[in-house]
C-alpha positions as CSV (number, residue, x, y, z in Angstrom):
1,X,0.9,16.1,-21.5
2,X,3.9,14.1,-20.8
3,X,4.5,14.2,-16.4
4,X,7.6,13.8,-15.0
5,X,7.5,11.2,-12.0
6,X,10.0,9.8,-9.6
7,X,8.9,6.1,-8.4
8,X,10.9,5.1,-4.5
9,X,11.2,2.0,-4.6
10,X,11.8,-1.0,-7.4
11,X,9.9,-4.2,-6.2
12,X,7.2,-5.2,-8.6
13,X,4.8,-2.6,-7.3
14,X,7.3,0.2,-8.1
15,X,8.4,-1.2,-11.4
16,X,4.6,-1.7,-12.1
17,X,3.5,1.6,-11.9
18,X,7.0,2.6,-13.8
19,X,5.3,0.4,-16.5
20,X,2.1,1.9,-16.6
21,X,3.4,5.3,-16.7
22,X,5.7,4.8,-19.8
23,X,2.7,2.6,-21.5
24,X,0.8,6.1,-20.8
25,X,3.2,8.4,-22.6
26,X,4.6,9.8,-19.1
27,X,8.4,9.8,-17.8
28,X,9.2,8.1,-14.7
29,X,12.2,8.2,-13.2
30,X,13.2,5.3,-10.8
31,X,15.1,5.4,-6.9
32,X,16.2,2.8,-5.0
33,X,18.5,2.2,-1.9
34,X,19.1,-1.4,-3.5
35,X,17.5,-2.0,-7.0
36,X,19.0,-5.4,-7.1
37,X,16.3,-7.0,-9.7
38,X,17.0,-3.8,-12.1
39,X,19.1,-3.9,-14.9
40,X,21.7,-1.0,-15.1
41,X,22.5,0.4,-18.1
42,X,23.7,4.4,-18.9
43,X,21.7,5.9,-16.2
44,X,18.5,3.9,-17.4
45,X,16.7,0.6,-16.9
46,X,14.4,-1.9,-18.6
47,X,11.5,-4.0,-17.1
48,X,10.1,-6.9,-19.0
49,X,6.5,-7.1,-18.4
50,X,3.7,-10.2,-18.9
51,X,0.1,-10.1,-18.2
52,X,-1.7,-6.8,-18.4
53,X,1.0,-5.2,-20.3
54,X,3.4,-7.1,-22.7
55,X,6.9,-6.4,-23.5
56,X,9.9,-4.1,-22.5
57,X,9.1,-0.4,-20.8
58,X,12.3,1.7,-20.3
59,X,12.6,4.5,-17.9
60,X,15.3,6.7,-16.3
61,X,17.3,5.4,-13.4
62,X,18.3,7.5,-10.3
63,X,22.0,7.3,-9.1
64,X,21.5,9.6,-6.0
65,X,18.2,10.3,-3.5
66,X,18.9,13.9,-4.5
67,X,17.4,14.2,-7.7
68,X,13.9,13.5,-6.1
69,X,13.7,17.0,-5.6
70,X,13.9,17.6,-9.5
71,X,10.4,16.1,-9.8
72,X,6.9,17.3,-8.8
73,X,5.6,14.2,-8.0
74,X,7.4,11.5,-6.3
75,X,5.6,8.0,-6.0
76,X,6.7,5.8,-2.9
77,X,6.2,2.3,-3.2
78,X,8.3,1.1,0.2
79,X,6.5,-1.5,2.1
80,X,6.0,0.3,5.6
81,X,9.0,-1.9,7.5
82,X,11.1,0.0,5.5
83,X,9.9,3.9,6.2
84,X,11.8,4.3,8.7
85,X,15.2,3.0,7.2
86,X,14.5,4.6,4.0
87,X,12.0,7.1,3.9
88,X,13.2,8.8,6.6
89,X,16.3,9.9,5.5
90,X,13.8,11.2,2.2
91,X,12.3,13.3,4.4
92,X,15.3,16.1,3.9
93,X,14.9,16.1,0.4
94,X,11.4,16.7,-0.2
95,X,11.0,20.4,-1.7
96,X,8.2,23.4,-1.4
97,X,4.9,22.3,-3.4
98,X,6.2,18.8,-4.0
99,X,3.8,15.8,-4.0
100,X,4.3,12.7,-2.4
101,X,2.2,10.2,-2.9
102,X,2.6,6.8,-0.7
103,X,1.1,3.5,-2.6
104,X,-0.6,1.8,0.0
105,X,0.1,3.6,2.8
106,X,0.1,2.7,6.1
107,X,-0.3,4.0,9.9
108,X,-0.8,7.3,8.9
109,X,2.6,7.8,7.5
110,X,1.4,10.6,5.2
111,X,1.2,12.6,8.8
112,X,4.4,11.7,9.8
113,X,5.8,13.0,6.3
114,X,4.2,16.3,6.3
115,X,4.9,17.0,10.3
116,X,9.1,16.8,8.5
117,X,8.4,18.7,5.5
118,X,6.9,21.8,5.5
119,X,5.2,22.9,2.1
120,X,4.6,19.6,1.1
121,X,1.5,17.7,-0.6
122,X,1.1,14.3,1.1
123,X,-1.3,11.9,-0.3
124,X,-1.5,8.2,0.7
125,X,-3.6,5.4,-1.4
126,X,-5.8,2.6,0.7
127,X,-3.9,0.1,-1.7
128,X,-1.3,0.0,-4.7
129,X,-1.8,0.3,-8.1
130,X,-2.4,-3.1,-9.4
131,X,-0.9,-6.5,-8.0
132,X,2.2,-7.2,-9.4
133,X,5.1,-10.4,-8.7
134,X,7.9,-11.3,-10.6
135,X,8.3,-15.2,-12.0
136,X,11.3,-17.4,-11.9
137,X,11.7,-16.6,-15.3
138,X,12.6,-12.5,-14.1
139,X,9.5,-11.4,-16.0
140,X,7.1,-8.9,-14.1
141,X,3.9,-10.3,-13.9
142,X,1.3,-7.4,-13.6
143,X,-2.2,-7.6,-13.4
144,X,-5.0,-5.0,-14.4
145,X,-5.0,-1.6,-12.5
146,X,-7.4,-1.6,-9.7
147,X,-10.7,-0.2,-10.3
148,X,-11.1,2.2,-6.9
149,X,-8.4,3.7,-5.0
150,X,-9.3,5.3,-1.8
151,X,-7.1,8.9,-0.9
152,X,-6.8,11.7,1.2
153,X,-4.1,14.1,0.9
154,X,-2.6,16.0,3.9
155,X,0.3,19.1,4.6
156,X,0.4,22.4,1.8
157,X,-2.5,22.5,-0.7
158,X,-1.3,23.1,-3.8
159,X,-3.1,25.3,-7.3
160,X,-4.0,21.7,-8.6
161,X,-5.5,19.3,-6.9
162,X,-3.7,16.0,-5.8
163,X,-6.9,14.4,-6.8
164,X,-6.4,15.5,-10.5
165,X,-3.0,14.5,-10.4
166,X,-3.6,11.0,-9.4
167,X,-6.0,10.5,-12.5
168,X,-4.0,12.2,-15.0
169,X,-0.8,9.9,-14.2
170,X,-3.7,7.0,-13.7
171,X,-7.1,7.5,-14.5
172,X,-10.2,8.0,-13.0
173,X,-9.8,5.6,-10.4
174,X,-9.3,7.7,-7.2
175,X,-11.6,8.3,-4.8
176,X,-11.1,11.2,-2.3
177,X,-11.8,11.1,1.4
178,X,-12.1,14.2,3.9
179,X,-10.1,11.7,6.1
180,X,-6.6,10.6,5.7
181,X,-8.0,7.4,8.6
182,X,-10.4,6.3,5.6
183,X,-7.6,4.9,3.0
184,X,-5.7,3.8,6.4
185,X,-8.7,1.9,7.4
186,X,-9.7,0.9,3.5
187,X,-6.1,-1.1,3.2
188,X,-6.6,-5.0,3.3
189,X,-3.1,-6.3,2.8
190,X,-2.9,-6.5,6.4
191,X,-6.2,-8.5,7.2
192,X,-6.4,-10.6,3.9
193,X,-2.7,-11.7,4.2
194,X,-2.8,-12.4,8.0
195,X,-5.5,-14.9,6.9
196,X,-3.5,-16.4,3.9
197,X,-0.2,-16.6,5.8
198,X,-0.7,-17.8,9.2
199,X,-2.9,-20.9,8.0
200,X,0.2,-21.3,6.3
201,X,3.2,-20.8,8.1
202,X,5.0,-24.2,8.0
203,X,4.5,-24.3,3.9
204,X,6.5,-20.9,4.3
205,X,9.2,-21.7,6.4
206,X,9.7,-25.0,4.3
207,X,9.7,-22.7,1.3
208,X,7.2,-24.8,-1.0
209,X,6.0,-23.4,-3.4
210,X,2.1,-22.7,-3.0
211,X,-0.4,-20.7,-4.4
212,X,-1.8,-17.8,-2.5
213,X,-5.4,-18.1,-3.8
214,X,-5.4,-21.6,-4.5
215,X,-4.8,-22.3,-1.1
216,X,-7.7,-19.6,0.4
217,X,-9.5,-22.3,1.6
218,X,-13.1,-21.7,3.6
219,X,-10.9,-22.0,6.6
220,X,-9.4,-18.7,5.5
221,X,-12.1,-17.1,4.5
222,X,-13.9,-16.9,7.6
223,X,-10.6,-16.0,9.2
224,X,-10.6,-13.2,6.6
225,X,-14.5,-12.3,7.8
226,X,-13.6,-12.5,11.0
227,X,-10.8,-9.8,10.7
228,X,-12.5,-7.9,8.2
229,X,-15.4,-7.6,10.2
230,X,-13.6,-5.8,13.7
231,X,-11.9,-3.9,10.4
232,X,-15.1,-2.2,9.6
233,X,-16.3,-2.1,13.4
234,X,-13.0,0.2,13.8
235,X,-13.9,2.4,10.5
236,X,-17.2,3.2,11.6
237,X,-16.0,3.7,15.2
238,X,-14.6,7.3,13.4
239,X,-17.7,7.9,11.2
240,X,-15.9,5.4,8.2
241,X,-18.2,3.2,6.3
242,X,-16.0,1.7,4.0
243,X,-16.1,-1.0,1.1
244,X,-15.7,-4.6,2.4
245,X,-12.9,-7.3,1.4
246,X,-14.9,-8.8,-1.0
247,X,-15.8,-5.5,-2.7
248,X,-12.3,-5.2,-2.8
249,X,-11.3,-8.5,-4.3
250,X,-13.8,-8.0,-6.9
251,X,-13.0,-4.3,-7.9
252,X,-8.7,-5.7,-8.0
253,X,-9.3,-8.8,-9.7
254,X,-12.3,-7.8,-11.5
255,X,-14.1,-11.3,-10.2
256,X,-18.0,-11.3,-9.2
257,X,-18.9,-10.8,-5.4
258,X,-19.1,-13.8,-3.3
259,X,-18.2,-16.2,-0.7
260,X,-14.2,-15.3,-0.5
261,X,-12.9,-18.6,-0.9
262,X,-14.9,-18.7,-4.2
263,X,-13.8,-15.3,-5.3
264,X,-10.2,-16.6,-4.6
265,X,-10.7,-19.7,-6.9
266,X,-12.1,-17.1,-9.5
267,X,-8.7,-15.8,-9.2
268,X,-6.7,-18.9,-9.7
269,X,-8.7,-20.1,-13.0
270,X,-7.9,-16.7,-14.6
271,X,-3.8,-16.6,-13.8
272,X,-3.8,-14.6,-11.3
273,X,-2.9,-16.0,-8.4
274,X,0.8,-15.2,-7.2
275,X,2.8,-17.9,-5.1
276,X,2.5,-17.0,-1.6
277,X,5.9,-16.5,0.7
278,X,8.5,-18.8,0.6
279,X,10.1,-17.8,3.3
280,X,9.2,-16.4,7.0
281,X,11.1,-13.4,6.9
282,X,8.2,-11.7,4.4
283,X,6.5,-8.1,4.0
284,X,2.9,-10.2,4.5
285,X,4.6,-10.6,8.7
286,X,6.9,-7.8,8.7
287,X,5.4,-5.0,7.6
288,X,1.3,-6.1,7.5
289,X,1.6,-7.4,11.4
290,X,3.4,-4.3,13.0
291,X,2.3,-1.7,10.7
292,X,-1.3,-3.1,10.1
293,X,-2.3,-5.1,12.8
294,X,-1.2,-3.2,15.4
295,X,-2.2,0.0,13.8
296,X,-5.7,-1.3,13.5
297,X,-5.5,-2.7,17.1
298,X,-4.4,0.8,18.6
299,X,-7.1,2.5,16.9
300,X,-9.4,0.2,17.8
301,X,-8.0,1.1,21.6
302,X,-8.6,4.7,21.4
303,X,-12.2,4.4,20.1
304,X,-12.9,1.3,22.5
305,X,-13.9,-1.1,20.0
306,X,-12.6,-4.6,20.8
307,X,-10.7,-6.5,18.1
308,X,-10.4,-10.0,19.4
309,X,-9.9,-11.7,16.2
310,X,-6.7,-9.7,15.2
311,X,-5.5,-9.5,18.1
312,X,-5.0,-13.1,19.0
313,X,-3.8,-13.3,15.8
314,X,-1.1,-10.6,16.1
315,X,-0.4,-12.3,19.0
316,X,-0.2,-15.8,17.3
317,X,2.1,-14.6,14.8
318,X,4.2,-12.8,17.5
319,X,4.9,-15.9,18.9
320,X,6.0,-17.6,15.9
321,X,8.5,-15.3,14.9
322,X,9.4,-14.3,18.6
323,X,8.6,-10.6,17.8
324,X,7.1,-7.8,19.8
325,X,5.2,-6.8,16.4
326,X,3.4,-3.7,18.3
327,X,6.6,-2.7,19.5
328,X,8.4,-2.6,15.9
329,X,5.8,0.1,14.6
330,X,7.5,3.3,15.4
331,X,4.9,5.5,13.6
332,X,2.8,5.0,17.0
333,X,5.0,6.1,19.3
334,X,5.6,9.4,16.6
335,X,2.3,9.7,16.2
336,X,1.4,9.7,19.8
337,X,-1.7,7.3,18.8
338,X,-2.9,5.8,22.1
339,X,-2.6,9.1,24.3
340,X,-5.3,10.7,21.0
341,X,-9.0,11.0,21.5
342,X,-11.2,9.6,18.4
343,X,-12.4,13.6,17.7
344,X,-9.0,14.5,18.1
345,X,-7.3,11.8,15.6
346,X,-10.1,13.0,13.2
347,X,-9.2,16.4,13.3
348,X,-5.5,15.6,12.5
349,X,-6.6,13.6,9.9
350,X,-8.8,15.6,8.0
351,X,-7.7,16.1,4.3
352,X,-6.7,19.1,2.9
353,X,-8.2,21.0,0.0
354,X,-7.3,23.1,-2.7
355,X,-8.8,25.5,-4.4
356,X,-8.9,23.2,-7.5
357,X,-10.3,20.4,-5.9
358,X,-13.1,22.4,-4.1
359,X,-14.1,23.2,-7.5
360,X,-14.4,20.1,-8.8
């Protein structure tokens, strides 16, 4: 059955899982406050794609945030330093027994979202889709879809289960949680790319071109052990025992298990490997430090586990951008984080069920 989707958001993620869906015989529909990289033509838009899929995938384009409410399920790929500029605003046009689903969501947004909209399906994902980057060239490199998604789904249940959604848009890749703090706390962007970027700051802010995984050195890796470690010392803080970054590199890239910087070169001899940022002002800082770090650092506060690793290096990249990055995440002053108990944060957190998905 052909499903009608509306993707938030047109950066490669977005215009990835736009691809997918059209590849799978589904009709997205694309919004975005910018959509710069997309080509405009008649009220649609094309996306060239290399890699995993091949070729030109066309899908509707939306001229006004008001036509999200036309759609049952609405897809946001925003990275997190822009939920409060854009997805705010969103938050008065969601409708009754709509689903949104956030792609990699972060600090618990999906709470925020359905403390604004009443009646509403709120799922977030531990990560996105696939990993996706666009080449010089303008084509959209996307790899293969990832093999697990972690979700939990918060706000109105609805007669069919968000769970069943997910995997008839995507497959039978979706795990469900009884927590929406288990696909918070399953979300590596932050830890991985603090590792990758702050060994490599000055290659950013000289903009060289450099590859991310062919320059995840050992010194990176046990930077990335270190901060995955606290990561999992967090998660089971609140009853979490969750897959580890190398079970996550190997289920993404489909690479066997083992020593990171290994896995990483795995990566690199089969084309995968993106350039990292060439620049300093980059979502890896400005949305994985405030809304990842700091998230993970707060939580780590209320259930009194300490997190030295990440925090000296939120601190470290604080200081070489001149940021107050725990200051910039808004969703834990909204949230009320620090002033929550653990029992308390897992009782807000615990997913919702329908009567489809009980029956599964």
């Amino acid at each position: 059955m052909t499903a009608r989707v509306a993707i938030v958001g047109a950066g490669p993620i977005g215009c990835a899982a736009a691809a997918f869906l059209v590849r799978a015989g589904h009709a997205p529909a694309m919004w975005s406050p910018t959509g710069s990289r997309l080509h405009h033509k008649a009220g649609r838009t094309s996306i060239a794609c290399t890699g995993a899929l091949q070729g030109e995938v066309e899908c509707e384009l939306l001229a006004s945030p008001d036509r999200l409410a036309e759609f049952p399920v609405v897809l946001v790929c925003l990275p997190a330093n822009a939920y409060a500029a854009v997805l705010g605003p969103l938050n008065a046009h969601w409708r009754s027994g709509q689903h949104v689903v956030l792609s990699g969501a972060l600090s618990l947004a999906p709470l925020w979202i359905a403390a604004a909209a009443a009646d509403v399906q709120v799922t977030g994902w531990a990560t996105t889709l696939t990993t996706a980057h666009f080449q010089p060239d303008g084509l959209l490199h996307v790899n293969p879809l990832r093999g697990r998604i972690d979700m939990a789904t918060v706000g109105a249940t609805g007669s069919v289960s968000a769970q069943l959604q997910c995997e008839e848009l995507f497959g039978e890749r979706f795990v469900a949680a009884e927590s929406l703090l288990a696909p918070a706390l399953a979300n590596i962007n932050p830890i991985a790319h603090a590792a990758e970027v702050i060994p490599n700051l000055t290659r950013m802010e000289s903009g060289e071109a450099w590859s991310l995984f062919g320059h995840f050195t050992p010194v990176v890796g046990r930077l990335a052990e270190g901060l995955d470690h606290e990561r999992s010392a967090v998660a089971q803080a609140f009853g979490l025992e969750l897959p580890s970054l190398r079970q996550h590199y190997a289920r993404s890239y489909h690479v066997p298990p083992g020593p990171l910087h290994a896995m990483a070169q795995e990566i690199v001899r089969r084309g995968m490997s993106p350039n990292g940022p060439a620049v300093l002002e980059h979502r890896y800082v400005l949305e994985d430090a405030p809304f990842g770090l700091a998230f993970l650092e707060a939580l780590g506060g209320v259930a009194d586990v300490r997190t030295p690793v990440l925090t000296a290096c939120l601190s470290l990249l604080g200081a070489a951008y001149a940021r107050d990055f725990r200051a910039e995440n808004f969703l834990l002053d909204a949230l009320d984080i620090s002033a929550t108990g653990v029992d308390a944060l897992r009782a807000r957190c615990a997913a919702a069920a329908s009567a489809a998905s009980r029956a599964r």
